[in-house]
C-alpha positions as CSV (number, residue, x, y, z in Angstrom):
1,X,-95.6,218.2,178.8
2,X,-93.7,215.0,178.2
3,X,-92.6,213.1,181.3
4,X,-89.1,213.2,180.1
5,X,-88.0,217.6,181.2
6,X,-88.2,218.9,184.6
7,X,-88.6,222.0,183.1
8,X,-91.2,223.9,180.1
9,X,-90.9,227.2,179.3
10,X,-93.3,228.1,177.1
11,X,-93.7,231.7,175.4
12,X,-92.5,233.9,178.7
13,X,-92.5,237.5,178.7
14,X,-91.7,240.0,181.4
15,X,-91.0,243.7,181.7
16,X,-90.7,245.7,184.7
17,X,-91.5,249.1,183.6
18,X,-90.3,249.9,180.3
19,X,-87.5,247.5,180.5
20,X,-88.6,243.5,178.7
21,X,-86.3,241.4,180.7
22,X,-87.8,238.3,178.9
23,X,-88.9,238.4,175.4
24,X,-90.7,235.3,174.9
25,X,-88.2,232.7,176.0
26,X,-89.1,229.3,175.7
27,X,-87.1,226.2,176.2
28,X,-87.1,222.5,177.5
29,X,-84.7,221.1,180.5
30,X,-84.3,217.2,180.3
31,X,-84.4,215.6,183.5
32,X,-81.3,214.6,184.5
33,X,-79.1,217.5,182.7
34,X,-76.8,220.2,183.5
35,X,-78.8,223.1,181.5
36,X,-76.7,226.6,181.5
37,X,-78.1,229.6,180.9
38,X,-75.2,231.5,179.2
39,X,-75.6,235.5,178.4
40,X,-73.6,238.8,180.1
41,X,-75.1,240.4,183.1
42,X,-78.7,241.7,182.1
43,X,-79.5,238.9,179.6
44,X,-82.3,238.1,181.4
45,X,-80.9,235.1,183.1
46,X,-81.7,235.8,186.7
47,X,-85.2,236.7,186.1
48,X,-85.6,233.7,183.8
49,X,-84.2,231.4,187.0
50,X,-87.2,233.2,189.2
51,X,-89.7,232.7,186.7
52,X,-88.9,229.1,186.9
53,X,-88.9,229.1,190.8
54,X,-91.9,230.9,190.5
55,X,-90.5,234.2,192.2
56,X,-91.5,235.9,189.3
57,X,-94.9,235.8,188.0
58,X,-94.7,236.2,184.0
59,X,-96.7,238.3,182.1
60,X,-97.2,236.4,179.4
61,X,-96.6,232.5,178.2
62,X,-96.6,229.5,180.9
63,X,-93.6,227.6,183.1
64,X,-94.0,224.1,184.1
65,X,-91.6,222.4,186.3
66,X,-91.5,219.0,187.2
67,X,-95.4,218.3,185.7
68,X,-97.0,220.9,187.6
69,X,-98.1,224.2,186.1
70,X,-96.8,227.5,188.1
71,X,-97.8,229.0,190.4
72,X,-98.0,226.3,192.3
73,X,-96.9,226.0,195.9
74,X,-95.9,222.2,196.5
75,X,-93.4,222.3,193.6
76,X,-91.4,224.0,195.7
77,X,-90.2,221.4,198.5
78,X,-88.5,219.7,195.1
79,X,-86.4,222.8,193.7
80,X,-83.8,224.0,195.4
81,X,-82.8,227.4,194.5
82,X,-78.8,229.5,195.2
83,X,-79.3,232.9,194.6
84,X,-76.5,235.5,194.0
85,X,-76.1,236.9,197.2
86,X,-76.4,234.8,199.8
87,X,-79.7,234.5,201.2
88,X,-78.6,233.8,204.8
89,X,-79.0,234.7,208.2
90,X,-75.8,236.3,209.4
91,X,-76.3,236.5,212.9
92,X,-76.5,232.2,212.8
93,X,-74.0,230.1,212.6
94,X,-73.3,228.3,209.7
95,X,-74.7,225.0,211.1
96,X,-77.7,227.0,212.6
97,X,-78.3,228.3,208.9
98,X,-78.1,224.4,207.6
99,X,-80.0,223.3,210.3
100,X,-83.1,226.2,209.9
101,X,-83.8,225.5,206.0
102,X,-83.1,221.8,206.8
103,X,-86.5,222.0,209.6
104,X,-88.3,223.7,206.9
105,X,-88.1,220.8,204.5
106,X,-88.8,218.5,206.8
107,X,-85.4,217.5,206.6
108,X,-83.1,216.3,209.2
109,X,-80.3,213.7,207.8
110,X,-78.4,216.3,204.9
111,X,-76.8,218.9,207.4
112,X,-73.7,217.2,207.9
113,X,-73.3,215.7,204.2
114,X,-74.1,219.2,202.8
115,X,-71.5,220.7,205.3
116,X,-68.7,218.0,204.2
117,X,-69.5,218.7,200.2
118,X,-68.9,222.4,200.6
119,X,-65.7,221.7,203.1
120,X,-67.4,223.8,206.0
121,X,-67.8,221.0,208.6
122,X,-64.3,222.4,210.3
123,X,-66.3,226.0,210.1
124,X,-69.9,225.1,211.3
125,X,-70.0,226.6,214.2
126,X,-68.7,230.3,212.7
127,X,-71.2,232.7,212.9
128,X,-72.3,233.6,209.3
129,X,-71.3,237.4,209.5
130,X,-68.0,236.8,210.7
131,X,-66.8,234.1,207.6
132,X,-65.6,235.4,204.4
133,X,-67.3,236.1,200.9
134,X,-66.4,232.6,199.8
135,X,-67.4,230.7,202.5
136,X,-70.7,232.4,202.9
137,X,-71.4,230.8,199.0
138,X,-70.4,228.0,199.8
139,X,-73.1,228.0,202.4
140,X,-75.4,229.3,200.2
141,X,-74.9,226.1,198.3
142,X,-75.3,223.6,201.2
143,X,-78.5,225.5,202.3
144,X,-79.4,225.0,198.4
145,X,-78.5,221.2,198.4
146,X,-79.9,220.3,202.0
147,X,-83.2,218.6,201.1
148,X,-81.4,216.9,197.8
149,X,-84.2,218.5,195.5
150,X,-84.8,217.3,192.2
151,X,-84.1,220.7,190.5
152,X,-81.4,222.4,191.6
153,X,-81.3,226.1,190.2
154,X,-78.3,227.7,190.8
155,X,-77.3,231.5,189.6
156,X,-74.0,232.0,189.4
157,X,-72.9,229.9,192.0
158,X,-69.2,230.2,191.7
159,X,-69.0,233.7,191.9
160,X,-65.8,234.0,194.8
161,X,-65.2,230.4,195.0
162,X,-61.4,229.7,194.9
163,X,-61.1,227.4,191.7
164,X,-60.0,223.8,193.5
165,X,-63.2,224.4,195.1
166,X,-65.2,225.1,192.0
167,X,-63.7,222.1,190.4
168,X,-65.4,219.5,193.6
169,X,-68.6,221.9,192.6
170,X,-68.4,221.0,188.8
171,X,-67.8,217.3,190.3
172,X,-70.6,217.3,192.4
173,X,-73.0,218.8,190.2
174,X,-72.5,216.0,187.7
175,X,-72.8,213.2,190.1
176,X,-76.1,214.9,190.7
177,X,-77.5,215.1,187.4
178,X,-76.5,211.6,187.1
179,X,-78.4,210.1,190.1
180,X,-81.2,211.9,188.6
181,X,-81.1,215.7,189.8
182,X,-81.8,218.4,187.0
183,X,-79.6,221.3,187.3
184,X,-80.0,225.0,185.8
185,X,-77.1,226.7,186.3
186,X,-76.8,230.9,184.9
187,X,-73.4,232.0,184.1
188,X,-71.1,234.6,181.9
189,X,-67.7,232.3,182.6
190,X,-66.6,230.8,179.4
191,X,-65.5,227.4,180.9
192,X,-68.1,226.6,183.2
193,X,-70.3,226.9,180.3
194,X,-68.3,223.7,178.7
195,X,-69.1,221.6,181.5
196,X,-72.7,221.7,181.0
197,X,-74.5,219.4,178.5
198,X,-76.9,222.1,176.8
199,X,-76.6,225.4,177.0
200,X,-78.9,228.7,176.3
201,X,-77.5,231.4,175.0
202,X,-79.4,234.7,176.4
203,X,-79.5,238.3,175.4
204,X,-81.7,241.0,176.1
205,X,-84.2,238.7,177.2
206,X,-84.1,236.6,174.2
207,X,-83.0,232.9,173.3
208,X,-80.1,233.5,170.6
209,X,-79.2,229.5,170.6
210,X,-79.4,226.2,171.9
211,X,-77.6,222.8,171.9
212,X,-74.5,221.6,173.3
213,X,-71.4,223.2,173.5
214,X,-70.4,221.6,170.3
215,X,-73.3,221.9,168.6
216,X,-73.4,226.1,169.4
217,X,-69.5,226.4,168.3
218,X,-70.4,224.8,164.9
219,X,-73.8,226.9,164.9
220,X,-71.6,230.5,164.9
221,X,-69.0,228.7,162.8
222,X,-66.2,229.3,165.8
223,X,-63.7,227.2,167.4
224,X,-64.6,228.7,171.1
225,X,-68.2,229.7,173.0
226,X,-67.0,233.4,173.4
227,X,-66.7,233.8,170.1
228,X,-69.7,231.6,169.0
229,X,-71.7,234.0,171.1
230,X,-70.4,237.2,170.0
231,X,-71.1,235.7,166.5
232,X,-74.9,234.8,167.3
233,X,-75.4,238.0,169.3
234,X,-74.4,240.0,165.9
235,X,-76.4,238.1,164.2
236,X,-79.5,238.6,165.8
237,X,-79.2,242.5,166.0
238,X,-77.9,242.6,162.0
């Protein structure tokens, strides 16, 4: 694999049961870029994300990320990975939480910065259970960002964020990606989509397109990415 993307995807296939949630997906991520994985819920794009954090063990084809070959344990302190729901421990507060996945990493200078990017420094001290839907993915997202991994993978990570918030997200993410961080970020929101430099375009497991935002729109022949995947979808099932 070329020194130049964090991530190879090569070939993947996996089906739980009768049901192919990949169909032989393969793509490149660039170090550096904002990579989103663009499709309506049951493309495949979560299952995709845990292939690539190794989660998921694929039945068929190979994933490298950042020049090692999964499975492969030590990748891991480099990725950091939001899921959808937040993979927290409610009875902690939300510094404790901070503080727990910090100690795993071997980490313990990013609480506080994590806490101020995600404006819960006022709130660290509130017990997990007791905050509210948006705060506790917000959290989800320091505890993602607290070891300042290399590749961030993030699956729909704005999902009950209030939108000045999402905004300093979108910010944030690209001052990441241009200090170096890869990000691979999963959506179905139109916009968010824009922001990202390439894009994937996913159904039923399978790569419709890829390219920029641009580059998709003048793909499908359409002047916005709904339509351009609509288009591409139709397409592939004609």
């Amino acid at each position: 694999m070329s020194e130049s993307f964090a991530v190879d995807v090569q070939g993947v296939e996996k089906r739980f049961g009768g049901i192919k949630a990949l169909d032989g997906v393969t793509l490149q991520v660039r170090k550096g870029e904002i990579y989103g994985l663009l499709g309506p819920n049951g493309a495949g794009k979560t299952t995709l994300i845990r292939a690539i954090v190794g989660l998921v063990a694929p039945d068929a084809g190979t994933v490298t990320v950042l020049g090692r070959k999964l499975p492969n344990l030590d990748v891991l302190r480099d990725v950091g990975y939001m899921t959808q729901q937040a993979a927290l421990y409610p009875g902690l507060s939300v510094e404790e939480n901070l503080r727990f996945f910090a100690a795993i990493y071997g980490v313990e200078d990013g609480v506080q910065a994590a806490l101020e990017l995600v404006d819960l420094d006022k709130r660290k001290d509130s017990v997990v259970a007791t905050i509210s839907g948006g705060m506790r993915q917000r959290c989800s997202l320091a505890v993602a960002l607290v070891h300042r991994p290399h590749l961030l993978l993030l699956d729909e990570p704005t999902v009950g964020v209030d939108p000045q918030l999402r905004v300093q997200f979108w910010d944030y993410f690209r001052r990441m990606a241009d200090s170096g961080t890869t990000i691979i970020v999963s959506s179905h929101v139109m916009d968010e989509a824009e922001r990202c430099q390439r894009l994937g375009l996913i159904q039923y497991g399978r790569l419709l397109a890829e390219g920029s935002p641009a580059d998709i729109r003048a793909q499908a022949g359409t002047q916005n990415l709904e339509a351009a995947f609509l288009a591409l979808a139709g397409e592939k099932e004609a």
